[in-house]
C-alpha beads as a LAMMPS data file, in Angstrom:
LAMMPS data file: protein, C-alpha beads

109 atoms
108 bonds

1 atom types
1 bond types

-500.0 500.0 xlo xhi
-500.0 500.0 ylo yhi
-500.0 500.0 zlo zhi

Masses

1 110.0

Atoms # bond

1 1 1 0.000 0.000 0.000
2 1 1 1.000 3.334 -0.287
3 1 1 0.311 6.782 1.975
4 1 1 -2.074 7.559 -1.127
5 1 1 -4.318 4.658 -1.060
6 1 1 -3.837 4.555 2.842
7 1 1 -5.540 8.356 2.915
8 1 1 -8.255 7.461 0.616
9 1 1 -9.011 4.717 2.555
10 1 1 -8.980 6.829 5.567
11 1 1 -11.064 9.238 4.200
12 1 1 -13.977 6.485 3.261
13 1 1 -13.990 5.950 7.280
14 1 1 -14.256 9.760 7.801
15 1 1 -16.426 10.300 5.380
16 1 1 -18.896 7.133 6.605
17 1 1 -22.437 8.130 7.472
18 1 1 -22.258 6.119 10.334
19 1 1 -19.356 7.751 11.696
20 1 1 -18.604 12.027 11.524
21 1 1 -20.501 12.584 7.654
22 1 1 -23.789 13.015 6.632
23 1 1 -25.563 13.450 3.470
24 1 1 -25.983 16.407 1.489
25 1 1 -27.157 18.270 -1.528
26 1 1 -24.577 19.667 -3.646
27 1 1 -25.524 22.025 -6.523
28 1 1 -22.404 23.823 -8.338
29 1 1 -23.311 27.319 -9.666
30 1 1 -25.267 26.603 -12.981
31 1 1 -25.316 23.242 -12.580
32 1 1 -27.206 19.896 -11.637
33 1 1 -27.522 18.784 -7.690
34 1 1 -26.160 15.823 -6.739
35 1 1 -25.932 13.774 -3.521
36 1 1 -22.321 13.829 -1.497
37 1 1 -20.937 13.136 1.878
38 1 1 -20.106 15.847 4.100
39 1 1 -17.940 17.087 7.522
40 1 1 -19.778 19.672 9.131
41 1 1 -17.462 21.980 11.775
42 1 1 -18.481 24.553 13.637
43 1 1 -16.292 27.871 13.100
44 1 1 -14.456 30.282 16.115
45 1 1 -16.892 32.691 16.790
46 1 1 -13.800 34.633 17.526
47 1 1 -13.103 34.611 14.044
48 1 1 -16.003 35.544 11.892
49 1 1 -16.821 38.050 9.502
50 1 1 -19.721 40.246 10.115
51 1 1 -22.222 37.850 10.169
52 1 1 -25.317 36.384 13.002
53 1 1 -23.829 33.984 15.150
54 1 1 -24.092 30.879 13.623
55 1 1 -24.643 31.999 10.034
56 1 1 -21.198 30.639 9.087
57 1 1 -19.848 27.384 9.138
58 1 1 -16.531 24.774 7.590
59 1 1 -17.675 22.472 5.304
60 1 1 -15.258 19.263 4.646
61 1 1 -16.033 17.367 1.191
62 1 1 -14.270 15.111 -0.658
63 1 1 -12.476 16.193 -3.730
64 1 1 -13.715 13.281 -5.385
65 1 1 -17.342 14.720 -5.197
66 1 1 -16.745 18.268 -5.598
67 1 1 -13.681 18.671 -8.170
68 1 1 -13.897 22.541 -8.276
69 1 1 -15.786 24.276 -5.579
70 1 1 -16.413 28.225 -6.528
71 1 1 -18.606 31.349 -4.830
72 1 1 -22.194 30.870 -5.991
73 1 1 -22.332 27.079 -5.399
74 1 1 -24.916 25.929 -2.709
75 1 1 -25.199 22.771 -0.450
76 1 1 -28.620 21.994 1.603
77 1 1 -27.894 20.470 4.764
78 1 1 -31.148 19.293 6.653
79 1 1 -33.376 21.079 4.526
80 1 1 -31.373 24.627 4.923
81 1 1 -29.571 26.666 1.993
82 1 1 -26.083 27.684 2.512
83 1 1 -23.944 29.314 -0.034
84 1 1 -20.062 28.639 -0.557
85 1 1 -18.240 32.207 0.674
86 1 1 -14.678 31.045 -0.101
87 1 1 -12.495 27.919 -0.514
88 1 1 -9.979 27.701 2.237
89 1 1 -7.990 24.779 0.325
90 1 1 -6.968 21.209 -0.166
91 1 1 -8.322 19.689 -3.706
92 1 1 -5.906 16.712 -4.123
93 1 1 -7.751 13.693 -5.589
94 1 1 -6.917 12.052 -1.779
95 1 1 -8.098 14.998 -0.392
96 1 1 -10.622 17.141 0.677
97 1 1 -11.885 20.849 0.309
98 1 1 -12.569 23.358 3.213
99 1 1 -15.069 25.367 2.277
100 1 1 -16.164 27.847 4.185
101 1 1 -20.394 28.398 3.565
102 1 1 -22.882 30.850 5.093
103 1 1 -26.821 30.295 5.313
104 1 1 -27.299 33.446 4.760
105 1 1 -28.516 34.714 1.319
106 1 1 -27.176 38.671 2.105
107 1 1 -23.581 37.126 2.155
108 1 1 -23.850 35.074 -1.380
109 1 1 -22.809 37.665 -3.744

Bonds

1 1 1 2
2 1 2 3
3 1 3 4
4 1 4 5
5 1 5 6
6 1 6 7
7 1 7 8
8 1 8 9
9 1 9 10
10 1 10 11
11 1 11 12
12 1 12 13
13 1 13 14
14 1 14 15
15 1 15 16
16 1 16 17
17 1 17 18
18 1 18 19
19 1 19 20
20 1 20 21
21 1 21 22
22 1 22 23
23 1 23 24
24 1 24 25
25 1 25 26
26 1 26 27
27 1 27 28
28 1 28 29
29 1 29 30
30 1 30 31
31 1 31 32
32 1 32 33
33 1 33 34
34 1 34 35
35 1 35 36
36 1 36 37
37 1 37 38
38 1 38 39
39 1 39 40
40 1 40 41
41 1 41 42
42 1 42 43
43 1 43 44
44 1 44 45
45 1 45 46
46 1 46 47
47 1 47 48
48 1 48 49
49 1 49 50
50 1 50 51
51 1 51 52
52 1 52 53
53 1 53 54
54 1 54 55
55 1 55 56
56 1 56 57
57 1 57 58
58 1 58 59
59 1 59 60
60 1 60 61
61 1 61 62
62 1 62 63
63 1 63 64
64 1 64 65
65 1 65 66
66 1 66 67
67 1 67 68
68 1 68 69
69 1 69 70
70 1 70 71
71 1 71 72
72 1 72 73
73 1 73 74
74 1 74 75
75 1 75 76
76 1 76 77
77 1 77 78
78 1 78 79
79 1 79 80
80 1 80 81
81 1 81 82
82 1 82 83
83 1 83 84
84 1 84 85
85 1 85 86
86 1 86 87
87 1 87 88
88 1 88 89
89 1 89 90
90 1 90 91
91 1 91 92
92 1 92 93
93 1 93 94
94 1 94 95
95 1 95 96
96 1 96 97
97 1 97 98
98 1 98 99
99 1 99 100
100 1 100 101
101 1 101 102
102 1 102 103
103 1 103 104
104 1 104 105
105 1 105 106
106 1 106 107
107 1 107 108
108 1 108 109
């Protein structure tokens, strides 16, 4: 094995519905929804932008599903519209993006 197939295997435990993921709606900006896997973390208050508490959060999907996240993409997580504010990084096909994503609709443009 090698530290390649060793992360993606990793990541397929992470990334497990019965572990820290959960399903989601992805829809890239102009295109077609699709179902993905997701790591939802909670951000610093201490950190955000000018937003309600809450209103911001750190998304964690695979690369694999999402091969170029951009502003004006959406995800629906438990029934709730949030809108991709800016990548943060990662992208490697054994890795995954941090995207940072607001539910609120003001923040979007």
């Amino acid at each position: 094995m090698t530290l390649k197939t060793d992360t993606i295997s990793d990541l397929a435990t992470f990334f497990n519905t019965d572990e820290f993921a959960e399903t989601i709606t992805y829809t890239p900006s102009g295109g077609t929804a699709i179902s993905i896997t997701a790591i939802r973390e909670e951000m610093d208050p201490s950190i955000m932008s000018e937003a309600p508490p809450g209103d911001s959060i750190i998304l964690l999907v695979k690369s694999a599903d999402v091969s170029n996240p951009q502003r004006g993409d959406s995800f629906i997580i438990n029934n709730e519209t949030w809108y991709l504010i800016r990548n943060l990084g990662g992208g490697s096909p054994a890795d995954v993006w941090k995207l940072e994503i607001s539910r609120s609709d003001k923040r979007r443009l």
